[in-house]
N, C-alpha and C positions, 0 to 999 in steps of 0.2 A: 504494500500500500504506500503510496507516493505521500508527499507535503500535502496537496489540495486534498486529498482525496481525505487524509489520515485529520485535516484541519475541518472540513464539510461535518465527518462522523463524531469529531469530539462536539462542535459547535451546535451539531444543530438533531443531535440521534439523542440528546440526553431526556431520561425519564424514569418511570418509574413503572410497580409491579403488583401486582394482586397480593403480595404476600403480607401485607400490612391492616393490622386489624388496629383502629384508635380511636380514641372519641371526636379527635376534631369531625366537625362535620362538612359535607362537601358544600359548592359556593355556584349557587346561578347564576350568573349575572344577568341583568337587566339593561335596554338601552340607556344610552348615557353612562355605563361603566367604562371604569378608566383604571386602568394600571399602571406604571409608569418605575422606569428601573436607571439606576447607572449601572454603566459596569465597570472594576475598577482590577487593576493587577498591579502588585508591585507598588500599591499607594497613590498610585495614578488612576486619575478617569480616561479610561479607554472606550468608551462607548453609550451607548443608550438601548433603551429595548422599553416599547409602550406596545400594551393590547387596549385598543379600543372596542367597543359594542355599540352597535345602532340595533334599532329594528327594521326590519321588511316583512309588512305584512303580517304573518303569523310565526316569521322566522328572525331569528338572533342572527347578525354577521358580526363576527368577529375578527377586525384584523389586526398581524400583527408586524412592529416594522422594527428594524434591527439594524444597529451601527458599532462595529465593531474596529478597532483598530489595534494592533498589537507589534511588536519588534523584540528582536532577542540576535544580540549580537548583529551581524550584516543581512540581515534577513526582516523585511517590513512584511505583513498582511495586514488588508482592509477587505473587511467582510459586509453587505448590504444586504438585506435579505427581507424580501416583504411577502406578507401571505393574509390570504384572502379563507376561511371558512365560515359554511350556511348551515344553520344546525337549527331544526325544529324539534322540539323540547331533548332530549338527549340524544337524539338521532343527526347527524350527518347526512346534509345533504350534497357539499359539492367541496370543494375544496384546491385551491390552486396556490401555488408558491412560485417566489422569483429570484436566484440566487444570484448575486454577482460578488464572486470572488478574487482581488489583486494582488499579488504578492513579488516579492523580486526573483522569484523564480520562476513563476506562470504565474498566469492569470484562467481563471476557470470561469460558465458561467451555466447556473441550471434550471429547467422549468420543468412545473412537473403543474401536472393537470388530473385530477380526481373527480367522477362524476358517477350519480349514479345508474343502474343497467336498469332496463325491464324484467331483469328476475331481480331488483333487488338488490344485487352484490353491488358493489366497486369497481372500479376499473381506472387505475392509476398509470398514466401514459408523463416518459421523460424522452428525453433526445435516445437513450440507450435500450429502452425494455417498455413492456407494457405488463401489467400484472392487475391479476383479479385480485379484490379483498373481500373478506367478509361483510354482509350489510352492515354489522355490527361495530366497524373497525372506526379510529377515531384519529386522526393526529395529535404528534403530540405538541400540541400549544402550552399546557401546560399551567394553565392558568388556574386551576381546579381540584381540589384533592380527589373529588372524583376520577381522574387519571389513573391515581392509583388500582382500585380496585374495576377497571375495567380490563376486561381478558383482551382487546384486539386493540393492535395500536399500529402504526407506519410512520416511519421518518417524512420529514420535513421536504427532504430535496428529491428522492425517488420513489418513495409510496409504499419503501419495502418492509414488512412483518419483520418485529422485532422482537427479543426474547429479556424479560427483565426479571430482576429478584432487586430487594428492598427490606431491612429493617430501620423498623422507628424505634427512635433513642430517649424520645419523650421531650417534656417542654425544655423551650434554651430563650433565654434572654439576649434579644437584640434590638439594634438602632434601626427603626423600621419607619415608616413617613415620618422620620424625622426625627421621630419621640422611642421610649423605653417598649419596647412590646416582646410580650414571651410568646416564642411560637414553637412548633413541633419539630425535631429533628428529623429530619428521612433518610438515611445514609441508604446509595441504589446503585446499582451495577446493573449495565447493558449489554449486549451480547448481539453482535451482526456479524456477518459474514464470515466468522473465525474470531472476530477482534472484541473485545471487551472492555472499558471503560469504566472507571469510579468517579460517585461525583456526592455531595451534599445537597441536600434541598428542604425547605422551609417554609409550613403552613402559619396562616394566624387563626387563633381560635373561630376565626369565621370561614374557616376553609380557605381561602386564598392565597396564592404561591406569595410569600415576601422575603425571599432569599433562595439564589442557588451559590453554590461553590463548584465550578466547573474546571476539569484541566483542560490544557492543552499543549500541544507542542511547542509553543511560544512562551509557558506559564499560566499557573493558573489564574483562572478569572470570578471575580466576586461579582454577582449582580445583586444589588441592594435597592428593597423598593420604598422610593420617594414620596412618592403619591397615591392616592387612590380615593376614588369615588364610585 
């Protein structure tokens, strides 16, 4: 697995697994909700990451946009990544993402397109592959503790079925929009194509993500959330 490829799977495969049973509880959102994150490595802010929600109609869209930038030694990446999903009440209905990856080695760039079939299923089309998913399957945005204990889930930039495990560590105290707030530890491990990944992540007693601890090949990355309505 090359730079882009090994940087796409840290950045954008991270999630979580059925294997967590806890009292936080999971988090709807509503139009007009707002999330809103730094990301920070090394005591620098290196990026941002917002999920907004509107309504259509009888459906939630959730999109979510993503700025990353990171350096280690002679080596720069800047990561962009915006995605679109339609989700009537816990159901997925369409789902599209836009990757553009730069780096001083390559430059990478991916789309990927999820929609639903007439039987029902999925069907996830990138530049590389096209793949069926189960109706059931969800990306992971990640906004929700509901994530956790959902069985089907697909990466972000090609749509593909992922394998996770997770324990939770119980409540932890952190700097969350801004103020003192305790929230739930997640410690998760993911599992794609052979490659495996550790990472940290962080509910508030209202179910919503307010913290991950992400690696990557450049260092790790802290996304801390700033805001939210």
């Amino acid at each position: 697995m090359n730079f882009i490829q090994r940087s796409l799977l840290v950045f954008l495969v991270i999630s979580f697994s059925a294997a967590v049973q806890a009292e936080t509880p999971s988090w709807t959102p509503k139009a007009g909700s707002q999330l809103s994150f730094s990301l920070r490595s090394k005591g620098n802010t290196v990026g941002t990451l917002v999920f907004d929600f509107t309504q259509s109609g009888d459906r939630i869209v959730e999109r979510r946009v993503e700025h990353l930038e990171l350096s280690r030694l002679l080596v720069n990446a800047v990561l962009d990544q915006t995605s679109e999903s339609v989700w009537r009440g816990k159901t997925l209905e369409s789902y599209a993402s836009s990757t553009i990856l730069k780096s001083s080695l390559k430059n990478s760039t991916a789309a990927l397109k999820v929609t639903k079939q007439a039987n029902g299923k999925l069907l996830a089309v990138d530049q590389e592959s096209t793949t069926e998913l189960p109706a059931e399957a969800w990306p992971l945005t990640l906004w929700s503790r509901d994530f956790i204990s959902h069985p089907q889930l697909f990466d972000l930039t090609r749509g593909h079925a992922i394998t996770l495990s997770s324990v939770s560590k119980g409540p932890e105290a952190l700097t969350v929009d801004g103020a003192a707030q305790t929230c739930e530890r997640v410690e998760v491990k993911v599992f794609q194509d052979g490659k495996d990944a550790k990472a940290v992540v962080w509910f508030d007693t209202a179910g919503r993500l307010c913290a991950m601890q992400l690696p990557s090949a450049l260092g790790t990355v802290d996304y801390v959330r700033t805001s939210s309505k």
